[in-house]
C-alpha positions in Angstrom: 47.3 58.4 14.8 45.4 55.3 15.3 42.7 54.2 17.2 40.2 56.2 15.3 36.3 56.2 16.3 34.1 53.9 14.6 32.0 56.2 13.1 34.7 58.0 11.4 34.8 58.3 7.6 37.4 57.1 5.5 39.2 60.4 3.7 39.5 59.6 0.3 41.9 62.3 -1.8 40.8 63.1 -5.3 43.7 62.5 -7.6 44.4 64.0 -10.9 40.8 65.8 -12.3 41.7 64.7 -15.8 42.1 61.1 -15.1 38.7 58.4 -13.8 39.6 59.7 -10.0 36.4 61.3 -9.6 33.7 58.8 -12.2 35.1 56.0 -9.7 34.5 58.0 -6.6 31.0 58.6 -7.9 30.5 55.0 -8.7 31.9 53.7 -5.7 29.6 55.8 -3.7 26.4 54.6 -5.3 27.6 50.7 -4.8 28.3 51.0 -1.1 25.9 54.0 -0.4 26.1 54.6 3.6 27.6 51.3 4.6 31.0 52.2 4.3 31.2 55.6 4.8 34.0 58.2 3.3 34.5 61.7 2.6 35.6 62.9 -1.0 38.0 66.1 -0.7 38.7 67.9 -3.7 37.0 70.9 -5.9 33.9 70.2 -5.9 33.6 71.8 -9.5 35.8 68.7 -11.0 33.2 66.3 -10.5 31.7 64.5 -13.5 28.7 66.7 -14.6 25.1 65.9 -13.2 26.8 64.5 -9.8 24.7 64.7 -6.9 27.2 65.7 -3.8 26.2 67.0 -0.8 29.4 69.3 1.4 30.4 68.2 4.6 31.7 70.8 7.3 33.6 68.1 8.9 33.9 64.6 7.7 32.0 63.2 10.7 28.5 64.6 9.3 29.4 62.4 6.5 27.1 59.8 7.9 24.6 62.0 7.6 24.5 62.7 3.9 22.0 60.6 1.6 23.1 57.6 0.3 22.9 58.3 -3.5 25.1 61.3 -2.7 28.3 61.9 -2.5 29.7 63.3 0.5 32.0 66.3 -0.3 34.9 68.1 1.9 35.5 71.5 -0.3 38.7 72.4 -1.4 39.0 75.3 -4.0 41.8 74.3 -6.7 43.0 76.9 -8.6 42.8 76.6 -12.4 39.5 75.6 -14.6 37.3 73.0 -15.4 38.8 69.7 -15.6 39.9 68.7 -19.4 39.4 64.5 -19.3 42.4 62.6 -20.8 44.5 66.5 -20.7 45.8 67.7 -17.0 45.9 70.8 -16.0 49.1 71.6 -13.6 47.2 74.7 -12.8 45.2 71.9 -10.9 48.5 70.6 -9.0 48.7 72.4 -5.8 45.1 71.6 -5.2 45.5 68.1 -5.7 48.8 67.9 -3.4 46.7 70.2 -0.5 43.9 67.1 -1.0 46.1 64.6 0.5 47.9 66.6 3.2 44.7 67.3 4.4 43.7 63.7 4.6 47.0 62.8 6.2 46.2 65.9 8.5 42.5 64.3 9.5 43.9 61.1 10.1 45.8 62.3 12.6 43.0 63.9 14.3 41.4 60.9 14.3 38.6 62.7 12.2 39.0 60.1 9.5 39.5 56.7 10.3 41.9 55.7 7.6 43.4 57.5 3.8 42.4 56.2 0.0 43.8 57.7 -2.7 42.6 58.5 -6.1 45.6 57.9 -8.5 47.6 61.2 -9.2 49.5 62.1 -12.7 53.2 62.8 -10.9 54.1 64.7 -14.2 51.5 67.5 -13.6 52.1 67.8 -9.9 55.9 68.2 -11.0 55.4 70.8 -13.8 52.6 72.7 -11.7 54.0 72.9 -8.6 57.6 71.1 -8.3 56.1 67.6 -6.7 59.8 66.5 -5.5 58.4 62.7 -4.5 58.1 59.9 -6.9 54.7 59.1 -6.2 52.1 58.8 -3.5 53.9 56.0 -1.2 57.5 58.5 -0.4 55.2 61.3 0.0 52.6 59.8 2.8 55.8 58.6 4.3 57.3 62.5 4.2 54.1 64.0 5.7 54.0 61.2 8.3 58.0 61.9 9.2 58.7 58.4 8.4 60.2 58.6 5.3 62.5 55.5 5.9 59.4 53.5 7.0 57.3 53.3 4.3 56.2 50.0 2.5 54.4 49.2 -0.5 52.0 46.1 -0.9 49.7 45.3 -3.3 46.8 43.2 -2.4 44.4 41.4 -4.6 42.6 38.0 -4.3 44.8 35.5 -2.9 48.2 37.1 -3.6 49.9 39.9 -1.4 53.1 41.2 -3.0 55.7 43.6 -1.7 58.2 44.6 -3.8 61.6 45.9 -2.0 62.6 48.7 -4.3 59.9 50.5 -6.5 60.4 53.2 -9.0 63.7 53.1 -9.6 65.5 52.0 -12.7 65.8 48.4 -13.4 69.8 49.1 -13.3 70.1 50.4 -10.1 68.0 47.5 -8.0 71.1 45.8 -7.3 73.1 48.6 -6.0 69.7 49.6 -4.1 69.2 46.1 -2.8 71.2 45.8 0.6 70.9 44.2 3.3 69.6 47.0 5.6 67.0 47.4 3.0 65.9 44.0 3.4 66.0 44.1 6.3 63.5 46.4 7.0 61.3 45.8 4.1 60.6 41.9 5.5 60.1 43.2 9.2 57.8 45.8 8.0 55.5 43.3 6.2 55.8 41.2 8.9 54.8 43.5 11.1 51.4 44.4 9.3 50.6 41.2 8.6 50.2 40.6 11.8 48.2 43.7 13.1 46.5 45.0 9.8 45.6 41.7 8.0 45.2 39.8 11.1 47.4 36.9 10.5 49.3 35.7 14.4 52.4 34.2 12.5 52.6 35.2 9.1 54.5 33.8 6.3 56.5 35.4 3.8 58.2 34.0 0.6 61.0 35.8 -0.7 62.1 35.6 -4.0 65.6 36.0 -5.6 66.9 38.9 -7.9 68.0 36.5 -10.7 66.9 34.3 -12.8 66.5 30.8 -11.3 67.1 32.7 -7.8 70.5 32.8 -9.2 71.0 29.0 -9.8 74.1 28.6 -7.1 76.2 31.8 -8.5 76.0 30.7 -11.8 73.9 34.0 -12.4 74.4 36.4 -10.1 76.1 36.5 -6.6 72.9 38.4 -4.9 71.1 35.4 -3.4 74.0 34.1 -2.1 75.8 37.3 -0.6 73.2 39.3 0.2 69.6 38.0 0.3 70.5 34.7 1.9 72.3 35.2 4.6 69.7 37.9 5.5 67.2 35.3 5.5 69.3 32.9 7.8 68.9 35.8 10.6 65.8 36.6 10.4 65.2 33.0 11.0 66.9 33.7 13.9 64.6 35.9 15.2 61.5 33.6 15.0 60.1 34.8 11.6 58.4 31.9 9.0 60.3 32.7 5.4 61.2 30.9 2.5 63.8 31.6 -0.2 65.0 33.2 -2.0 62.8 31.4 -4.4 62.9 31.8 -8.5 60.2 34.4 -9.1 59.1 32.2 -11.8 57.8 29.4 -9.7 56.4 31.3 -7.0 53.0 32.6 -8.0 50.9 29.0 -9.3 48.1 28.6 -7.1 49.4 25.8 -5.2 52.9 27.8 -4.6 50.5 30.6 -3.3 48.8 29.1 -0.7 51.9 28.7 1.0 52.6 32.1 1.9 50.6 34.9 3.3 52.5 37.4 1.2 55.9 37.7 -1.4 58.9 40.1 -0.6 59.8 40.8 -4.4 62.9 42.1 -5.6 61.9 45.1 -7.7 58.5 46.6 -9.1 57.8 44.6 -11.7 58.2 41.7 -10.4 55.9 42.1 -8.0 53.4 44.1 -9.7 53.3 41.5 -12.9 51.4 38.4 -11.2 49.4 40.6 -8.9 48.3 42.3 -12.3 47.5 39.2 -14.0 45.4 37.6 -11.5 43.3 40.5 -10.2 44.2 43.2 -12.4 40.8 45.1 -11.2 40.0 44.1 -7.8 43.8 44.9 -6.6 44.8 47.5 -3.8 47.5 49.5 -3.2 48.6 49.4 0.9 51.1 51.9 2.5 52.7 49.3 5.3 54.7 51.3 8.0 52.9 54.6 8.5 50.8 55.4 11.5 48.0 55.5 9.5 46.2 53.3 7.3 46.5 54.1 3.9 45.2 52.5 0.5 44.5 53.2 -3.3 43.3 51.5 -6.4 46.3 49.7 -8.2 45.4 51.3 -11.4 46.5 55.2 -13.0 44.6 58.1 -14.0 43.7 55.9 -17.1 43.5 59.0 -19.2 42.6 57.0 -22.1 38.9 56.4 -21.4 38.4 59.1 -18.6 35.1 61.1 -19.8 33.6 57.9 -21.1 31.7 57.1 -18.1 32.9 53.5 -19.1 36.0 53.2 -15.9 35.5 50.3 -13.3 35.3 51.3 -9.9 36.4 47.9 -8.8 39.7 48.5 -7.5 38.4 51.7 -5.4 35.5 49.6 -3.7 38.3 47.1 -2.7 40.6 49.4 -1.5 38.2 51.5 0.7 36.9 48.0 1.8 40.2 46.9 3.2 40.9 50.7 4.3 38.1 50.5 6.4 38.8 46.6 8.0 42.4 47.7 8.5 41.2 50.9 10.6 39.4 48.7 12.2 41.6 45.8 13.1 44.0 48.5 14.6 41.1 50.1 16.2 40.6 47.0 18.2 44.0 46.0 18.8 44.4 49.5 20.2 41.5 49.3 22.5 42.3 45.9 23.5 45.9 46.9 25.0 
């Protein structure tokens, strides 16, 4: 699935109607007009009102469409108009067909890489039994990689990857084994090398516990599991440090050490990112054969309608979406 042409588009899903999916994708649009070309797919009838879209019979003759309009792939949702700040689960099925058809360009190599608009994971439940727990386990399902799948969030001068993600606090240290570790460190590894460009990448890993467990006194985790896991990792050429206390490990000068932080669970990855670049940050998919971003932000139901939602986020992530495909691109026609 990679290797896609140049001229392809990034696909870029629609997300929940009721939420600032669509306002951004507008925005977006009229900030980067036809440098950085993508293809919107959704109902064209959920757009905010007075949106100038033109549809697209493929997304290739997306480079053809004016730059102060927005490039459309049509795909009838059932259901109404969209309610801001109210989903619709009526809406759900359309929204999950959105990003199976991204997935399903991608691997045509009709669109050079996926963004996604955020999605509201209750409504796709209620309307039409969503069985994932968000975006990440699904793209990994549709890619058959469901093992594979990685989540990193990128912002300005932090990368963070946390090892388990929507789980409850309670079960990380059941969740956290070695295997897992294992292949969430290789994984990041792995795409720091071919997607960010980065020849030997280095990763700081932090501990579960507080003060990384201060010699057992704490917790057991460093020491039994995380550790030793390090130790043969080590083994196999790779440039880590830690475990490290979490605390300590995100002050500028503790940043520029690493190239990205393997975090124990969500939030403590997802805290520091959030703090220092809460609107320029990006969602990455590491592990699929496809190159997949999204803004790091929700539906923000709060203030959808306003016209008021920053499009920050979604400009970096189909930015970095677009020098991913690209670095792949190369390293694919270089070989």
């Amino acid at each position: 699935m990679t290797g896609a042409h140049r001229a392809a588009p990034v696909a870029l899903t629609c997300g929940e109607p009721a939420g600032i999916g669509a306002e951004i994708a507008v925005k977006a649009r009229a900030a980067l007009g036809a440098d950085l070309p993508f293809v919107w797919i959704g109902d064209p009838r959920l757009l905010p009102a007075g949106t100038r879209f033109c549809e697209v019979p493929a997304p290739a003759a997306a480079a053809g469409v004016p730059a102060d309009a927005l490039p459309v792939l049509a795909l009838p949702f059932d259901g109404g108009p969209a309610c801001p700040g109210r989903p619709d689960p009526a809406h759900a099925r359309g929204v999950i067909a959105a990003i199976a058809r991204a997935v399903d360009l991608v691997g045509r190599n009709e669109a050079a890489a996926i963004c996604t608009l955020p999605i509201a994971k209750k409504a796709l439940r209620d309307g039409a039994g969503f069985a994932f727990p968000g975006h990440t386990e699904f793209l990994a399902h549709l890619a058959g990689a469901p093992e594979d799948a990685v989540m990193m969030l990128a912002g300005a001068g932090l990368r963070v990857v946390p090892a388990t993600i929507h789980i409850p606090l309670a079960e990380v240290p059941r969740r956290l084994t070695p295997d897992l570790l294992d292949r969430v460190i290789r994984t990041t590894h792995a795409a720091l090398a071919a997607d960010f460009g980065i020849p030997r990448p280095r990763i700081a890993v932090a501990g579960l516990n507080p003060h990384a467990g201060e010699g057992g006194a704490m917790g057991r985790e460093e020491i039994e599991v995380i550790a030793p896991l390090l130790d043969h990792l080590r083994l196999a050429g790779m440039d880590l440090t830690g475990p490290l206390p979490a605390d300590t490990m995100f002050h500028p000068p503790a940043r520029a050490r690493y190239d990205a932080a393997v975090c124990m669970y969500h939030d403590q990855a997802l805290i520091p990112l959030k703090t220092i670049d809460f609107a320029g940050g990006v969602n990455v998919t590491l592990g699929l054969p496809f190159v997949r971003t999204s803004p790091d932000h929700g539906t923000a139901f709060d203030i959808a309608g306003r016209g008021i939602a920053d499009p920050s986020s979604l400009i970096a992530a189909l930015r970095l979406a677009r020098e991913m495909a690209e670095r792949r691109r190369a390293s694919d026609t270089g070989r």
